[in-house]
gemmi code that builds the backbone of each chain (N, CA, C; Angstrom):
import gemmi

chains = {
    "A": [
        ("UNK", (87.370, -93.655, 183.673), (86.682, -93.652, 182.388), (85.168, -93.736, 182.605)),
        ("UNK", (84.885, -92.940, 181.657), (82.999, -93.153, 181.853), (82.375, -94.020, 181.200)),
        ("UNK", (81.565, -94.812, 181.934), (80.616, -95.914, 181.627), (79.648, -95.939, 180.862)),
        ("UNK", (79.146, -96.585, 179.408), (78.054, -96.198, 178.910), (77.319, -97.265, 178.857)),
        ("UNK", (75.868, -97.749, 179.559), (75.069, -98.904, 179.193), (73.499, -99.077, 178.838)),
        ("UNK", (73.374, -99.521, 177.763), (72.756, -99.456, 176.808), (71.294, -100.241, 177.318)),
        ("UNK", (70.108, -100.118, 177.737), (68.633, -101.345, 177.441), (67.880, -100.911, 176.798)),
        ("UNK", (67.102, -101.969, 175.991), (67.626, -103.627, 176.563), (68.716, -103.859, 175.641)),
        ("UNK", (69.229, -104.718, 175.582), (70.356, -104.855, 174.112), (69.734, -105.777, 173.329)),
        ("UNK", (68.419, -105.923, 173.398), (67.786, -106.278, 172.315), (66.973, -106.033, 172.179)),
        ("UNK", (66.008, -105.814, 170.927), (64.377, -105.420, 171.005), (63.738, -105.809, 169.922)),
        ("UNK", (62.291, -106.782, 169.851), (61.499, -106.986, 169.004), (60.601, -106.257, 169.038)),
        ("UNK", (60.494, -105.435, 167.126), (59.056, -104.931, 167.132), (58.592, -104.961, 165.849)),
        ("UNK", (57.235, -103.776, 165.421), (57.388, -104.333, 164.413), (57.335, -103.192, 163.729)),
        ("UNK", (57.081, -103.319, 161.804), (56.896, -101.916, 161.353), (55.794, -101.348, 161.787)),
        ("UNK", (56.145, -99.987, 161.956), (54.921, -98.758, 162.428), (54.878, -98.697, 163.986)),
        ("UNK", (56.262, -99.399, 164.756), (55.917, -99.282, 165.873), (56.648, -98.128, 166.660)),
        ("UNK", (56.388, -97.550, 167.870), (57.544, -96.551, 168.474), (57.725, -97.367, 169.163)),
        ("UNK", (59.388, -96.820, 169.013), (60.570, -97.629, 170.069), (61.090, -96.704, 170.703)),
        ("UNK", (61.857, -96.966, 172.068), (62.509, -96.405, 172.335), (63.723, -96.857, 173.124)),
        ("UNK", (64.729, -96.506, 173.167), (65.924, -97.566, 173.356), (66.776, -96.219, 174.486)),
        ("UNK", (67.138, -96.941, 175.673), (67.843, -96.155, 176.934), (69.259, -96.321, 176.919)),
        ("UNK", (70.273, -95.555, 177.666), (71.434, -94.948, 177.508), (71.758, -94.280, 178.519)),
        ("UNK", (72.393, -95.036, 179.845), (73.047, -94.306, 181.009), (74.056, -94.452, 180.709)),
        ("UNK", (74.835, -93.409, 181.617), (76.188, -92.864, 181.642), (76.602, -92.799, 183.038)),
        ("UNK", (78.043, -93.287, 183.633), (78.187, -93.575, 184.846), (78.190, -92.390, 186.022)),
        ("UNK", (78.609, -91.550, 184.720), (78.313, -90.038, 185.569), (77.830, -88.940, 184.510)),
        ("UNK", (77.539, -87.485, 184.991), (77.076, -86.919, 184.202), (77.886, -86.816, 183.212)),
        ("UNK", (77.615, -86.551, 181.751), (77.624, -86.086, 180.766), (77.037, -85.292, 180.166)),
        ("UNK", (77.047, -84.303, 180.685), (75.561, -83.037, 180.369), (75.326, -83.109, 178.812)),
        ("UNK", (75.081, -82.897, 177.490), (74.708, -83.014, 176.656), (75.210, -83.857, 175.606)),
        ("UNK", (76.389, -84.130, 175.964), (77.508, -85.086, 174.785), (77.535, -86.330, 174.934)),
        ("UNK", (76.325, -86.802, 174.274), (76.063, -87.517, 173.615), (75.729, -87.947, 172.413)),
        ("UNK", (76.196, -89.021, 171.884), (76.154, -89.382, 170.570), (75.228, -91.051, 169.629)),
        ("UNK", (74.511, -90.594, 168.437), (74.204, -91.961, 168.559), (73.960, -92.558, 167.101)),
        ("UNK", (74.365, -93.711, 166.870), (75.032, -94.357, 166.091), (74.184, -95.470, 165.450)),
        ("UNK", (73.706, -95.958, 164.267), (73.373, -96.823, 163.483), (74.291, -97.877, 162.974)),
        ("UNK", (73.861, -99.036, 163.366), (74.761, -100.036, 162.218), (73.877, -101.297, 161.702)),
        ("UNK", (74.222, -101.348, 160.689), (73.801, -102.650, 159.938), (74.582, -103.804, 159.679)),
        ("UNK", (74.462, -104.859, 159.686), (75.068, -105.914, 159.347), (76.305, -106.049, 159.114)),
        ("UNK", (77.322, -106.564, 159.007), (78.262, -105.682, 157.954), (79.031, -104.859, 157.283)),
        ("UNK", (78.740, -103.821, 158.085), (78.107, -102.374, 157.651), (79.203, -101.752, 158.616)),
        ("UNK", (79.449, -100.493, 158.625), (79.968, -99.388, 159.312), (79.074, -98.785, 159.830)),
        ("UNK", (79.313, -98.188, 160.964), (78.403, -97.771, 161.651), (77.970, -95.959, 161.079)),
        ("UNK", (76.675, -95.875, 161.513), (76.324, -94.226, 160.529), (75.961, -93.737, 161.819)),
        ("UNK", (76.311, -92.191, 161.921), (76.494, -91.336, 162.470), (74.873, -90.554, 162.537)),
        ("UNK", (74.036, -90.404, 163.452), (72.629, -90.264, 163.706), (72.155, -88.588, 164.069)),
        ("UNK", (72.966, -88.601, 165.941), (72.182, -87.732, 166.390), (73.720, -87.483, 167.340)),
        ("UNK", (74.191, -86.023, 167.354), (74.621, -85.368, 168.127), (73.990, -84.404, 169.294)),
        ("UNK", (74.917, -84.466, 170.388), (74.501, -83.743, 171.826), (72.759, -83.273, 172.091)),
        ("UNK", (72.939, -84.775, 172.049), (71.611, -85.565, 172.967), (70.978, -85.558, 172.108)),
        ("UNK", (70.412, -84.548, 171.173), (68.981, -84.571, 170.568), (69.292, -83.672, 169.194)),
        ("UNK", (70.226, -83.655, 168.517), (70.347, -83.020, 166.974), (70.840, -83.656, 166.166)),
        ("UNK", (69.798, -83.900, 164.908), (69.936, -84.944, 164.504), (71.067, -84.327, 162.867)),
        ("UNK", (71.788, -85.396, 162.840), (72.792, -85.244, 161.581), (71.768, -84.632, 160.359)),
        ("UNK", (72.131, -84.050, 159.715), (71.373, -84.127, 158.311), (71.148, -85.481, 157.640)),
        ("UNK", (69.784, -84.658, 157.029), (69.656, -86.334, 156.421), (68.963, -87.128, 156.839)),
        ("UNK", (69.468, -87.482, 158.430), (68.338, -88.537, 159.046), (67.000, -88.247, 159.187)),
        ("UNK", (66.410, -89.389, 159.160), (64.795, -88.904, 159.041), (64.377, -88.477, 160.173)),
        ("UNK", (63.122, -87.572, 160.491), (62.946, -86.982, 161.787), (61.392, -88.085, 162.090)),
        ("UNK", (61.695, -88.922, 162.265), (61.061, -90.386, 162.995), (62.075, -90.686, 163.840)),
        ("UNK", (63.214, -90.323, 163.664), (64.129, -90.251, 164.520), (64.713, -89.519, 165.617)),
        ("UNK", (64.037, -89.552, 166.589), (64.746, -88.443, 167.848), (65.599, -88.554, 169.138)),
        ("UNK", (66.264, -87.839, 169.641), (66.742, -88.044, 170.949), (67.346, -86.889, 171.813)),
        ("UNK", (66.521, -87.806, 173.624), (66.346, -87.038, 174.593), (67.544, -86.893, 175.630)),
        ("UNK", (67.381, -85.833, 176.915), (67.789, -86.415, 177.832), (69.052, -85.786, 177.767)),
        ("UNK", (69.632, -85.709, 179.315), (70.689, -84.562, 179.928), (71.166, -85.379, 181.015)),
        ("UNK", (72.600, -85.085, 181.603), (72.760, -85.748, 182.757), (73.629, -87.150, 182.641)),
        ("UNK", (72.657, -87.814, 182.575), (73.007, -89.616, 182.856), (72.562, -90.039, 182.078)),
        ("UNK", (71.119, -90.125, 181.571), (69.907, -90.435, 181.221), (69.563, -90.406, 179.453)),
        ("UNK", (69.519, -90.946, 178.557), (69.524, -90.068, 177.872), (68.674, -91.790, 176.766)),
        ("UNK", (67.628, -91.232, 175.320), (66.759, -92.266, 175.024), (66.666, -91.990, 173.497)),
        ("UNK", (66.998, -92.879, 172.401), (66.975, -92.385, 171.147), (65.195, -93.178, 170.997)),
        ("UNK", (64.597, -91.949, 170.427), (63.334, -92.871, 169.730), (63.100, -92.858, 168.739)),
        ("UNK", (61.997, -93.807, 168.018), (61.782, -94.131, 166.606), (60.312, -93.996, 166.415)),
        ("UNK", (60.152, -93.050, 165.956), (58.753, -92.818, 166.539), (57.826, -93.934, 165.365)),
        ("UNK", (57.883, -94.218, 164.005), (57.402, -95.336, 163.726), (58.204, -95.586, 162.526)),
        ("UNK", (58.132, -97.395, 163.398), (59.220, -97.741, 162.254), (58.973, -98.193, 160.938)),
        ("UNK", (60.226, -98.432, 160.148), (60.287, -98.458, 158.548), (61.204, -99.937, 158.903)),
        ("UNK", (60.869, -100.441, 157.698), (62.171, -101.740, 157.290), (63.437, -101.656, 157.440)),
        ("UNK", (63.625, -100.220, 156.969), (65.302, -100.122, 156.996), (65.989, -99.582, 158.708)),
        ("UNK", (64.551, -99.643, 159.346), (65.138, -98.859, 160.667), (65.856, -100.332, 161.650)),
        ("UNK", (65.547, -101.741, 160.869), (65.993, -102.527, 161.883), (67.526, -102.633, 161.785)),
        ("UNK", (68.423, -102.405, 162.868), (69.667, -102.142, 162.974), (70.214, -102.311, 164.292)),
        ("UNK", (71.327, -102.192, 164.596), (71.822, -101.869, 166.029), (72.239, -100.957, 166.284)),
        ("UNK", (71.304, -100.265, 167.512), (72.340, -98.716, 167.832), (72.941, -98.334, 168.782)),
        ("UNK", (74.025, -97.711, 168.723), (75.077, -97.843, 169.851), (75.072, -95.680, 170.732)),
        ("UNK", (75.056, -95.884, 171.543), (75.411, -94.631, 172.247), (76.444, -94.517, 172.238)),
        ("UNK", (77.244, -92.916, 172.374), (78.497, -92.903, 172.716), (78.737, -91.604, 173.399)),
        ("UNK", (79.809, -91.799, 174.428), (79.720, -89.808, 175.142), (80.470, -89.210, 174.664)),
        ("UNK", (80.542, -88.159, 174.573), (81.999, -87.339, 174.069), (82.161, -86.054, 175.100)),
        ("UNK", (81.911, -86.487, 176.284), (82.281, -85.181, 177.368), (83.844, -85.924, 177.216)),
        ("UNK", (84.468, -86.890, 178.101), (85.642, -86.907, 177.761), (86.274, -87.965, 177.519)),
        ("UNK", (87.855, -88.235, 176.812), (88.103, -89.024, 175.918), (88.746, -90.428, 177.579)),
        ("UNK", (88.454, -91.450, 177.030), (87.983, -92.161, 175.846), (86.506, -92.166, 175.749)),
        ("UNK", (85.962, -91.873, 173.976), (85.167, -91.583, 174.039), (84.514, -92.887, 173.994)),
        ("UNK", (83.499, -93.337, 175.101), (83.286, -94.704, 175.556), (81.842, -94.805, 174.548)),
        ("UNK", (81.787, -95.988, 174.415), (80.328, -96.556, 173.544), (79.519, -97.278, 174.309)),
        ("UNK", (78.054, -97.372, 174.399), (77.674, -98.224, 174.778), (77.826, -99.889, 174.121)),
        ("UNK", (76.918, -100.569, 174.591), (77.204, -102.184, 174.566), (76.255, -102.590, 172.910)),
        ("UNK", (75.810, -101.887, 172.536), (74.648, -101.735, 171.253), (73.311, -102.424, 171.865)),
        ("UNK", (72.449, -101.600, 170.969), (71.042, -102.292, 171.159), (70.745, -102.964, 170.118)),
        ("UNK", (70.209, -104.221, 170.138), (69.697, -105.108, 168.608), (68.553, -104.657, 168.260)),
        ("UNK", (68.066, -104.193, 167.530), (66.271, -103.776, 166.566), (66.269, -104.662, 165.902)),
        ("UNK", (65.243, -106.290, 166.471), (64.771, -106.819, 165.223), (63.201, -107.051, 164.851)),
        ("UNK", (63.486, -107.333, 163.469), (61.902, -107.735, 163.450), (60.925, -108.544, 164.484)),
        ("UNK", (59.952, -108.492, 164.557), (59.143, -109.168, 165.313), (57.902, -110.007, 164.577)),
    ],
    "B": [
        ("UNK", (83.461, -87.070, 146.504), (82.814, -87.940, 147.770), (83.506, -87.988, 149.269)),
        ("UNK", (83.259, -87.607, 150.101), (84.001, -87.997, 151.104), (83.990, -89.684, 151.572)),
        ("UNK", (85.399, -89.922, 151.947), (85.617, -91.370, 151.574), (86.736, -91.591, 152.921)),
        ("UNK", (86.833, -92.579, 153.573), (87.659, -93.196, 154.371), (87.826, -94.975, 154.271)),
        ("UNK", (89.136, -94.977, 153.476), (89.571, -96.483, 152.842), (90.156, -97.395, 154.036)),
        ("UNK", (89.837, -98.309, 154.832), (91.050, -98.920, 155.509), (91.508, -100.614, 154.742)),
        ("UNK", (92.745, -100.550, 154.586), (93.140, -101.562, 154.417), (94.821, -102.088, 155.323)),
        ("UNK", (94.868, -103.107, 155.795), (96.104, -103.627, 155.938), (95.391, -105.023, 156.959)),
        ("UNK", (94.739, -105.359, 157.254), (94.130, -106.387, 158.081), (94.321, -107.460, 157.468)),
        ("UNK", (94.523, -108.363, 158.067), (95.063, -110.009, 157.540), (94.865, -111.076, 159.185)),
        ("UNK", (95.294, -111.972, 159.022), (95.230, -113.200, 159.958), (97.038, -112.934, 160.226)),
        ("UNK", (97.158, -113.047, 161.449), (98.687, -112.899, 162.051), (98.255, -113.729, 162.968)),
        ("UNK", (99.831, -114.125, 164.091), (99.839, -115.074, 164.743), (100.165, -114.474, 165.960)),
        ("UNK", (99.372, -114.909, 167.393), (100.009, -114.174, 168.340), (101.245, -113.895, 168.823)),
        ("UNK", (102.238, -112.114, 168.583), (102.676, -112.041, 169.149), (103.050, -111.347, 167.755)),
        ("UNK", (102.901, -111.788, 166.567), (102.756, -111.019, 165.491), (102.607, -108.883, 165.525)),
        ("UNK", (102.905, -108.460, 164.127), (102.655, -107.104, 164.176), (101.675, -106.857, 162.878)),
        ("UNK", (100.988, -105.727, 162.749), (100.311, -105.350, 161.622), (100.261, -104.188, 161.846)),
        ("UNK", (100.335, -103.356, 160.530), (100.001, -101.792, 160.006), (98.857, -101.386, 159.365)),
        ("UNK", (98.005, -100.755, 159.926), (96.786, -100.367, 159.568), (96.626, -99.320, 158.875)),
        ("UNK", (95.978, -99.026, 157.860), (96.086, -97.776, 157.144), (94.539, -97.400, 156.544)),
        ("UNK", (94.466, -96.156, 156.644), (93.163, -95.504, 156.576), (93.003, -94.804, 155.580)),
        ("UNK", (92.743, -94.814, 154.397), (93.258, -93.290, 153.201), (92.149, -91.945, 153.299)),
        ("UNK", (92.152, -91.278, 153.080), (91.009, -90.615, 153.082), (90.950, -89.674, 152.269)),
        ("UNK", (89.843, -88.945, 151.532), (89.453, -88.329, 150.362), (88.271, -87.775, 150.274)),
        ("UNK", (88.206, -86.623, 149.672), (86.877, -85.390, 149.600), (86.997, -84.778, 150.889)),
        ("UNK", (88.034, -84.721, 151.802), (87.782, -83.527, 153.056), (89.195, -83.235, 152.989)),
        ("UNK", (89.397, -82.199, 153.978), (90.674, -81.593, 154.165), (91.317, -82.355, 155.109)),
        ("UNK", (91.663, -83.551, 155.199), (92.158, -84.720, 156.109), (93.353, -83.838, 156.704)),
        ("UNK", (94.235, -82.973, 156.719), (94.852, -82.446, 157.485), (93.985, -81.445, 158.540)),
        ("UNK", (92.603, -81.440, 158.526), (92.147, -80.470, 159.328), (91.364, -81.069, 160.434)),
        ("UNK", (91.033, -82.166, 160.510), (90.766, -83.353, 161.468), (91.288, -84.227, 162.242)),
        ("UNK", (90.955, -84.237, 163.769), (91.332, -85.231, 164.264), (90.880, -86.544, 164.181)),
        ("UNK", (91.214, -87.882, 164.534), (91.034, -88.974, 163.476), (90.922, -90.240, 164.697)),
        ("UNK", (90.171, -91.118, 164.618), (90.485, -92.238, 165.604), (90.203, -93.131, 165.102)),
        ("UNK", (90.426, -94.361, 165.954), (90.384, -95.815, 165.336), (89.362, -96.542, 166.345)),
        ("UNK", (88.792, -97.277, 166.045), (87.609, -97.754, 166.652), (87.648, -99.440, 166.086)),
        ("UNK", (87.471, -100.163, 166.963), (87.101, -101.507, 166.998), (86.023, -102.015, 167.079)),
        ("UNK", (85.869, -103.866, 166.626), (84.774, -104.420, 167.089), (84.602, -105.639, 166.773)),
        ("UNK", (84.753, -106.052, 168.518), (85.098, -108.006, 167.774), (83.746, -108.600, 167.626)),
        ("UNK", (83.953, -109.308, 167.141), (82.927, -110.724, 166.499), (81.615, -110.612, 167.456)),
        ("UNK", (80.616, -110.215, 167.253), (79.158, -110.056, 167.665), (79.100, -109.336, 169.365)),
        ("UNK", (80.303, -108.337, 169.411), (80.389, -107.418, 170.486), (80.305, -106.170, 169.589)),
        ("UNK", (80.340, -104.629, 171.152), (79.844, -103.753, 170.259), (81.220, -102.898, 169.889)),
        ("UNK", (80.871, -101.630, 169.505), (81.947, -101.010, 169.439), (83.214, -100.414, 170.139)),
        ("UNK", (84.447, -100.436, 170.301), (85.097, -99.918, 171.318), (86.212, -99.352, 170.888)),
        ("UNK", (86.472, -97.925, 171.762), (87.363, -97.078, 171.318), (88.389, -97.543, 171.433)),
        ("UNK", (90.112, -97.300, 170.301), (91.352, -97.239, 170.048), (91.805, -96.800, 170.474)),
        ("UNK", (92.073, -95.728, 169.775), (93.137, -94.556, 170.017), (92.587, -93.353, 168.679)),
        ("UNK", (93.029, -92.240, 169.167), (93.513, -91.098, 168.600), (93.989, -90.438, 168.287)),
        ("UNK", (94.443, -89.330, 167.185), (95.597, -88.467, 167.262), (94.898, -87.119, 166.450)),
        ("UNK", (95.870, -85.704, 166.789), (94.610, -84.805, 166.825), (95.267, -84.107, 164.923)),
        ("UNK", (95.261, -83.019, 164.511), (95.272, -82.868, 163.169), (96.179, -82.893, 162.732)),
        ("UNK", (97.470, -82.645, 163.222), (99.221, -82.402, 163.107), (99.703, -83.347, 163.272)),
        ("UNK", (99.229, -84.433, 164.221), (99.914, -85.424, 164.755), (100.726, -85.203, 165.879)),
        ("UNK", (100.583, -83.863, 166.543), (101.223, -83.940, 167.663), (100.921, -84.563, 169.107)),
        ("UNK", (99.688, -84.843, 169.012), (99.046, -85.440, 170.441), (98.620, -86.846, 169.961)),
        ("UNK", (98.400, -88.028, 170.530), (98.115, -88.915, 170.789), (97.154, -89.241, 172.092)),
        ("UNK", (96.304, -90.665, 171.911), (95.680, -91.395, 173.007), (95.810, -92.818, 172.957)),
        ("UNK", (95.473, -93.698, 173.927), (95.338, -94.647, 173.318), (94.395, -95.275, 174.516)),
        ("UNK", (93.494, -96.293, 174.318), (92.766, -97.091, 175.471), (94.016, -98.241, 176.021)),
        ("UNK", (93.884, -98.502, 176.936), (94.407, -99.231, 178.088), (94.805, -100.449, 177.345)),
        ("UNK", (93.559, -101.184, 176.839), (94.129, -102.816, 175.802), (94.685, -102.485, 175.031)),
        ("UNK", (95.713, -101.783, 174.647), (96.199, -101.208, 173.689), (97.455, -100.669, 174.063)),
        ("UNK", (97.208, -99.633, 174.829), (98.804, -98.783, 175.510), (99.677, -99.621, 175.664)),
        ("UNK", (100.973, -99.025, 174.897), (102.550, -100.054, 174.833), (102.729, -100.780, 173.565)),
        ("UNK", (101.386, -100.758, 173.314), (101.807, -102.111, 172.161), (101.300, -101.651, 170.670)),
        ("UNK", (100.653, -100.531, 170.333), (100.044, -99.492, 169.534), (100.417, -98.624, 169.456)),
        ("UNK", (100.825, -97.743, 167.848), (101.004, -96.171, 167.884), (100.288, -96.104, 166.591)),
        ("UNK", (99.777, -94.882, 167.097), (98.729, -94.651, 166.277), (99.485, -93.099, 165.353)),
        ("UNK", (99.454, -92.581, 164.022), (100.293, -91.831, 162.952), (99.317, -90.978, 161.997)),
        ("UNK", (100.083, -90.140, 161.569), (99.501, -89.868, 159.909), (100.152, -89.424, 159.261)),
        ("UNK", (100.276, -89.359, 158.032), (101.009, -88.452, 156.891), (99.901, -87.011, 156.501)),
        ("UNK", (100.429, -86.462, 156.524), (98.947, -85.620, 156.071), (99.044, -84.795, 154.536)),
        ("UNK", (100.653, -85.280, 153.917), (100.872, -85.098, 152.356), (100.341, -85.766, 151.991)),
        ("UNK", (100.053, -87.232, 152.416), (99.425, -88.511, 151.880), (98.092, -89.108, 152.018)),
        ("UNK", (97.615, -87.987, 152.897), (96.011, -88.114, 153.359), (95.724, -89.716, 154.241)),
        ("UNK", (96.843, -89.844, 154.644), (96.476, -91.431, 155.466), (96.839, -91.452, 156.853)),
        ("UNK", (95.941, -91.978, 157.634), (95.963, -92.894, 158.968), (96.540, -93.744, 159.240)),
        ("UNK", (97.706, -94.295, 160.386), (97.878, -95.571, 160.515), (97.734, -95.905, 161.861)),
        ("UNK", (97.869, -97.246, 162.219), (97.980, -97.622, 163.466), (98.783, -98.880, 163.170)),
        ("UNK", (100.031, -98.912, 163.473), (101.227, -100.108, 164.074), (100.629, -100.784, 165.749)),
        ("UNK", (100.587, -102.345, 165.254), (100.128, -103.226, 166.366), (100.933, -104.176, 166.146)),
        ("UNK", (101.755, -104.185, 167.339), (102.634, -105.116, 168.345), (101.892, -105.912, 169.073)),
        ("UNK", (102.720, -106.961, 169.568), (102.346, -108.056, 170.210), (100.928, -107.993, 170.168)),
        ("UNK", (100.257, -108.683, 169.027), (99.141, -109.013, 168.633), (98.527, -110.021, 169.788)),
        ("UNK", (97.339, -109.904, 170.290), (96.866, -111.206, 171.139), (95.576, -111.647, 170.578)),
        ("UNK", (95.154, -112.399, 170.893), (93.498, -113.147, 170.084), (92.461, -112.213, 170.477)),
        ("UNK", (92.648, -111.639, 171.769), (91.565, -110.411, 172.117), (91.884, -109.444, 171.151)),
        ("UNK", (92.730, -108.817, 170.200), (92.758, -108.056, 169.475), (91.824, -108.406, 167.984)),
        ("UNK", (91.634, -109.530, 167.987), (90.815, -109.957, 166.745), (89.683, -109.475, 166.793)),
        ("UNK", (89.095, -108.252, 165.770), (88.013, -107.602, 165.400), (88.286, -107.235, 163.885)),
        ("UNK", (87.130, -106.004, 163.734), (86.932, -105.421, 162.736), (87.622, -103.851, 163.221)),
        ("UNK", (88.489, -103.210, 162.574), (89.286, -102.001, 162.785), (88.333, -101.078, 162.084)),
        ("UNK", (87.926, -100.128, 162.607), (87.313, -98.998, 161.885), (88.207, -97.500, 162.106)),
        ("UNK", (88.166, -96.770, 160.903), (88.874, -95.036, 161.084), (87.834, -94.815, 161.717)),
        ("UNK", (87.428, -93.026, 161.948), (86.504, -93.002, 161.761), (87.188, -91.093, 161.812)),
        ("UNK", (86.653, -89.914, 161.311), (86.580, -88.948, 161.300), (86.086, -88.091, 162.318)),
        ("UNK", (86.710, -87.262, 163.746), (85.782, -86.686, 164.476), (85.532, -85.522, 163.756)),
        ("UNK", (84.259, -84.639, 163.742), (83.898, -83.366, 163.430), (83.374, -82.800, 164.645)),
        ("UNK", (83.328, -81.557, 164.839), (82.578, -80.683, 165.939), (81.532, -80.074, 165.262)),
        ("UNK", (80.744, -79.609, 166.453), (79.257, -78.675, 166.361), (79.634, -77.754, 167.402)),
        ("UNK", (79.293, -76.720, 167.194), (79.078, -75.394, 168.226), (77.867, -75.132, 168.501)),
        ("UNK", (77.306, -75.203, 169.528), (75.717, -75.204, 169.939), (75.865, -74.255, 171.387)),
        ("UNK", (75.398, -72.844, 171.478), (75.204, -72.066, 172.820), (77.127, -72.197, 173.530)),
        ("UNK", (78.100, -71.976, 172.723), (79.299, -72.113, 173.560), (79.842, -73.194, 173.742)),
        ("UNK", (79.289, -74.311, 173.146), (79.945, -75.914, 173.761), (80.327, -76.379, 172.315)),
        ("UNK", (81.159, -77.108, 172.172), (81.590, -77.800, 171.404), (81.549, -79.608, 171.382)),
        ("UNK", (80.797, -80.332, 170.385), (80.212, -81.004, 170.324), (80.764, -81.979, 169.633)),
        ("UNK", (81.344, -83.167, 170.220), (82.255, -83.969, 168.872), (81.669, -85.651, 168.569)),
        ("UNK", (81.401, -85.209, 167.393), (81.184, -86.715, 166.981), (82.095, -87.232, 165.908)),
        ("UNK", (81.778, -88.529, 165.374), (81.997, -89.176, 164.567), (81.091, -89.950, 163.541)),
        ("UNK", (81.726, -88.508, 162.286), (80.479, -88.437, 161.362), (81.160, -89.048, 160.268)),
        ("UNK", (82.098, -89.638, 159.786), (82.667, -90.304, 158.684), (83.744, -91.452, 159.209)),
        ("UNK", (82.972, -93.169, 158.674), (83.817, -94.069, 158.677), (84.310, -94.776, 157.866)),
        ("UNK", (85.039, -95.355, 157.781), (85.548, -96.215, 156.471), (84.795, -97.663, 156.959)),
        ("UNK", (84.532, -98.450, 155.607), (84.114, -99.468, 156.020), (84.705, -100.714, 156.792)),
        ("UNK", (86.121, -100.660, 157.430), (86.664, -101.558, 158.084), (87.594, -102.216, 157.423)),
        ("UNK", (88.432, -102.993, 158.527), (89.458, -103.856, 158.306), (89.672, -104.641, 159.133)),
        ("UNK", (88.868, -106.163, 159.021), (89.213, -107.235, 159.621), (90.812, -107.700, 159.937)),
        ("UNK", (91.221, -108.196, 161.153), (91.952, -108.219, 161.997), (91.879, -109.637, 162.974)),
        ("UNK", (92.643, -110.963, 162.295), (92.327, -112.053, 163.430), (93.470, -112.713, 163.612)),
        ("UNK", (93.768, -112.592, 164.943), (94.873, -113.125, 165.785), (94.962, -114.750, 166.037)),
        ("UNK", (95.218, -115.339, 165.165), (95.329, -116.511, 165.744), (96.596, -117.842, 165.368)),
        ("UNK", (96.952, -118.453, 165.885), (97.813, -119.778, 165.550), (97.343, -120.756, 164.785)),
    ],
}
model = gemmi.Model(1)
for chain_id, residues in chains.items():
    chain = gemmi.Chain(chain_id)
    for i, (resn, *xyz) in enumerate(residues, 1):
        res = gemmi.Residue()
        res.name, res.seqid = resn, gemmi.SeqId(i, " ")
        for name, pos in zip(("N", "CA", "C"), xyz):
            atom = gemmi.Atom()
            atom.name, atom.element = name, gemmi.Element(name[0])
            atom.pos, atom.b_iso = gemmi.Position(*pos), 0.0
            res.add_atom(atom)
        chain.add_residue(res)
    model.add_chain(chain)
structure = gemmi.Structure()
structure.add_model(model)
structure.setup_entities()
């Protein structure tokens, strides 16, 4: 099974700041990757498919890189509602493994 | 609206069973494959199991295999997952969740773009 791990799994910042949050994979996964929003509570929302296309909808302050192993969702500046936890996930093959989540909190 | 309902989650006792059920509405729920996704108490998310649009194929993750089958009706637009020998590591939050594909240059691209909001799940004596 392929490995997905997430740094840091936590992060303070603040509004208006760029973030950027990392995402290895134990082996390649050439583009299938996936990445995931959650709030509190909440169900998790569906972001950015194979590596870097983002769902409709999401705001494009929102991007993500990266091929291979490697791969980095950024926020290029943040809003209130961007503090959340976001989780990676691969979908080269099943099970489709998640990372460990990253925490976004205020600072 | 597209909509994914889960309900059947309750407090059981180890060794206990529960039936999980997912409803779903505003898509062609017979034209999707469908999985179940977990997530215990301030950990992150982790994959279930799956089954693909017919119900003829199945998966399941390892903490799980033997003791889980995962179903659907697809007259009835619902998901289930039957859990046997319940253990306290099974205590989370149960999520459906909807895979969809993308076609990008020849590859096919699968995520999970529709979830239901959950169904708590706690194993204990």
């Amino acid at each position: 099974d392929i490995q997905m791990t997430q740094s840091p799994s936590s992060l303070s910042a603040s509004v208006g700041d760029r973030v950027t949050i990392t995402c290895r994979a134990s082996q390649s996964i050439s583009s299938y990757l996936n990445w995931y929003q959650q709030k509190p509570g909440k169900a998790p929302k569906f972001l950015i498919y194979a590596a870097s296309s983002l769902q409709t909808g999401v705001p494009s302050r929102f991007s993500g890189s990266g091929s291979g192993t490697d791969f980095t969702l950024t926020i290029s500046s943040l809003q209130p509602e961007d503090f959340a936890t976001y989780h990676c996930q691969q979908s080269y093959s099943t099970p489709y493994s998640f990372g460990q989540g990253t925490k976004l909190e205020i600072k | 609206e597209v909509q994914l309902v889960e309900s059947g989650g309750g407090l059981v006792q180890p060794g206990g069973s529960l039936r999980l059920s997912c409803a779903a509405s505003g898509f062609t729920f017979s034209s999707y494959w469908m999985h179940w996704v977990r997530q215990a108490p301030g950990k992150g998310l982790v994959w279930v199991s799956r089954i693909d649009s017919d119900g003829s194929s199945t998966s399941y993750a390892d903490s799980v295999k033997g003791r889980s089958t995962i179903s659907r009706d697809n007259a009835k637009n619902t998901l289930y997952l039957q859990m046997n020998s319940l253990r306290a590591e099974d205590t989370a939050v149960y999520y459906c969740a909807r895979l969809s594909t993308a076609v990008t240059h020849n590859n096919y691209y699968y995520y999970m773009d529709v979830w239901g909001k959950g169904t708590t799940v706690t194993v204990s004596s």
